[in-house]
C-alpha positions in Angstrom: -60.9 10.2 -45.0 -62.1 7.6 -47.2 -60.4 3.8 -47.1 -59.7 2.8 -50.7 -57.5 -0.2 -50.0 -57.0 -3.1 -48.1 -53.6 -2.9 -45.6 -50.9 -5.9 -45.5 -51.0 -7.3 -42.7 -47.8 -7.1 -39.9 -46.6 -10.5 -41.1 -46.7 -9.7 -44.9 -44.7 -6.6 -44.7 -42.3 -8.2 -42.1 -42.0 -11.1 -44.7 -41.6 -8.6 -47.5 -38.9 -6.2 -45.6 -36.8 -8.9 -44.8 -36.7 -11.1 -48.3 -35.8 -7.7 -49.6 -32.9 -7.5 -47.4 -31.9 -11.0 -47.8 -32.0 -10.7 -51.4 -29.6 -7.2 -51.5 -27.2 -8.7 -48.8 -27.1 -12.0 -51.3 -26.7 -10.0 -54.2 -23.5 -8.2 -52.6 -22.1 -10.8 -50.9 -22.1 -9.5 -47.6 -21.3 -11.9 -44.1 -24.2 -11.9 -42.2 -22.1 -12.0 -39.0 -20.5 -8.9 -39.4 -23.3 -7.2 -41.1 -25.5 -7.8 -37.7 -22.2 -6.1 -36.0 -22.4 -3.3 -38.4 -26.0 -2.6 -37.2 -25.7 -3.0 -33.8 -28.0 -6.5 -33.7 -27.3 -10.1 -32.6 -26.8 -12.3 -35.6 -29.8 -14.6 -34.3 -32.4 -11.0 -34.8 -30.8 -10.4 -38.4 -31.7 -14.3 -38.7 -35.0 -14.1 -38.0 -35.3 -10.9 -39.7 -34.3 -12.4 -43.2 -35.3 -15.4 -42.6 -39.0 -16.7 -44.6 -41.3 -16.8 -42.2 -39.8 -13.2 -41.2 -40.4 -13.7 -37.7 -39.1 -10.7 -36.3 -39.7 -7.2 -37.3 -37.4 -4.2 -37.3 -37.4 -0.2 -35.9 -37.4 2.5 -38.4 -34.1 3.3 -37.4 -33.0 -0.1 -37.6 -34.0 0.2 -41.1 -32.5 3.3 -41.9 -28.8 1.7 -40.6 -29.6 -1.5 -42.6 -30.2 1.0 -45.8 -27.4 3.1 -45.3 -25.1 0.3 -44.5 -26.7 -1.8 -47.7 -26.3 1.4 -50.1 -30.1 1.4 -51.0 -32.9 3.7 -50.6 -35.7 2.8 -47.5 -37.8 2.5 -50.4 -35.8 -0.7 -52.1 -36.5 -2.5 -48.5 -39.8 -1.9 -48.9 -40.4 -2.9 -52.6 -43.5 -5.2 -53.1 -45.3 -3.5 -49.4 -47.9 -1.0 -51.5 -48.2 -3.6 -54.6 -51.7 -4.8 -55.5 -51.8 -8.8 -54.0 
């Protein structure tokens, strides 16, 4: 298997993940609070989560309930991760 491109690293695609989430979650207007209920998290997690520095990372089920609950695709969460820097 031949390596033809650079990875992100952890903190870019936690950064990434969780603007995208911050930005759909704007866009629809949805409380915070009750959206971390929804998903079984405490509100501090979904905090760090969307917040800038992205400081915490989430499960791949986590992500799934987050989509599912948002009405997007996995693949909207993770638009910008296999971009070109």
């Amino acid at each position: 298997m031949q390596k033809t491109e650079k990875f992100k690293s952890k903190d870019d695609v936690q950064y990434i993940v969780g603007a995208n989430v911050r930005k759909v979650c704007k866009e629809k207007k949805i409380n915070m609070m009750e959206f971390a209920e929804e998903i079984d998290i405490s509100y501090e997690y979904l905090r760090h989560i969307v917040s800038l520095g992205g400081k915490k990372s989430l499960s791949f089920y986590s992500m799934y309930k987050i989509a599912k609950i948002l009405g997007v695709s996995m693949d909207e969460l993770c638009e910008g991760i296999f971009e070109e820097n």
